[in-house]
C-alpha positions as CSV (number, residue, x, y, z in Angstrom):
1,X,0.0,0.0,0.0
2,X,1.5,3.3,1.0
3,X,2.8,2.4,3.7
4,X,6.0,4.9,3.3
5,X,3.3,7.9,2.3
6,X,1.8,7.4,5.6
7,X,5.5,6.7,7.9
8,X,6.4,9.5,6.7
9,X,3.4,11.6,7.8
10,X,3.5,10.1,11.2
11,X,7.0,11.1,11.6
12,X,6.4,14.8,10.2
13,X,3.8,15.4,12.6
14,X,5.4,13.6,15.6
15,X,8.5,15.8,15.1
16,X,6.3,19.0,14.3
17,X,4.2,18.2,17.5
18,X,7.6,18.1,19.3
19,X,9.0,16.4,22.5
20,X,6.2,15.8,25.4
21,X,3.0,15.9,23.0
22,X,1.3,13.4,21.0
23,X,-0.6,13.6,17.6
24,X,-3.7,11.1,17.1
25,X,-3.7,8.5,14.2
26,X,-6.7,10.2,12.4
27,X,-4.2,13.4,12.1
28,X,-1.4,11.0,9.8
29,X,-3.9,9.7,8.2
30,X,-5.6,13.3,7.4
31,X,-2.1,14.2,6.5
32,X,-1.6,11.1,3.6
33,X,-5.2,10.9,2.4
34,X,-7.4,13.9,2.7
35,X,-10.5,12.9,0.9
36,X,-10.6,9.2,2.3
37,X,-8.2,9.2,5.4
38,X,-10.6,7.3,7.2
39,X,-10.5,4.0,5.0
40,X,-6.8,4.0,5.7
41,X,-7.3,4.3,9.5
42,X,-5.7,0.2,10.3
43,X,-2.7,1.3,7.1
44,X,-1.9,4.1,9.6
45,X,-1.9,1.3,12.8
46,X,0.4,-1.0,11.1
47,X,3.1,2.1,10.1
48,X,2.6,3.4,13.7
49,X,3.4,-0.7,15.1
50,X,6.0,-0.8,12.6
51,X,7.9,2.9,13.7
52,X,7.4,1.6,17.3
53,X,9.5,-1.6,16.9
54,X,12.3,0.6,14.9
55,X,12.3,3.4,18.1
56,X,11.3,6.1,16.0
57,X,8.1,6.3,17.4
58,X,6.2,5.4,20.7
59,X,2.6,4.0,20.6
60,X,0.7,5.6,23.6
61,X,-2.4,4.6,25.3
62,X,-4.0,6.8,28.5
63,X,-0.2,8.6,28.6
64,X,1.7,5.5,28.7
65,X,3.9,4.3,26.3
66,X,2.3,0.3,25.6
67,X,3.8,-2.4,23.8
68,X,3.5,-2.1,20.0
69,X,2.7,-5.7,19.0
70,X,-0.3,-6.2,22.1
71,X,-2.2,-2.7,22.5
72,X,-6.3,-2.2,22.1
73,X,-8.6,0.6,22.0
74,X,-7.5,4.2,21.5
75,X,-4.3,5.4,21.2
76,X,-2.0,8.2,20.3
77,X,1.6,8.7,18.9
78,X,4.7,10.5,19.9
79,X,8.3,10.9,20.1
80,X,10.4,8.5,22.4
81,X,11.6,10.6,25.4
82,X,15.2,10.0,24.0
83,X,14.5,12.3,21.5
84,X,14.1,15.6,23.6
């Protein structure tokens, strides 16, 4: 798929967003496909799991970074604190 189109978002907004704050998925997805981001809502999961396992990204749920590969419900992305 585009799954680069949408890495890519994740990490311009991430980085944008800056150290401390988190973007939601829906805003990546916005980002790559404007006129049907919300059919590429689980494209935009599996770039965020994949980031995650590289380090580049942390997968957040209720302010806590959660383990990529076994997370449910709503979540939010950000910058590992590493990156500050």
């Amino acid at each position: 798929m585009s799954e680069d189109r949408i890495e890519a978002a994740i990490l311009a907004l991430v980085e944008a967003r800056g150290a401390g704050k988190s973007i939601c998925p829906s805003e990546a997805a916005r980002e790559a496909f404007p006129e049907s981001w919300n059919d590429h809502m689980r494209h935009v999961r599996n770039a965020a799991v994949h980031l995650a396992r590289q380090g580049q990204i942390v997968i957040l749920r209720k302010g806590k970074p959660v383990d990529p590969e076994n997370f449910k419900g709503v979540y939010r992305l950000a910058l590992p604190e590493s990156s500050e």
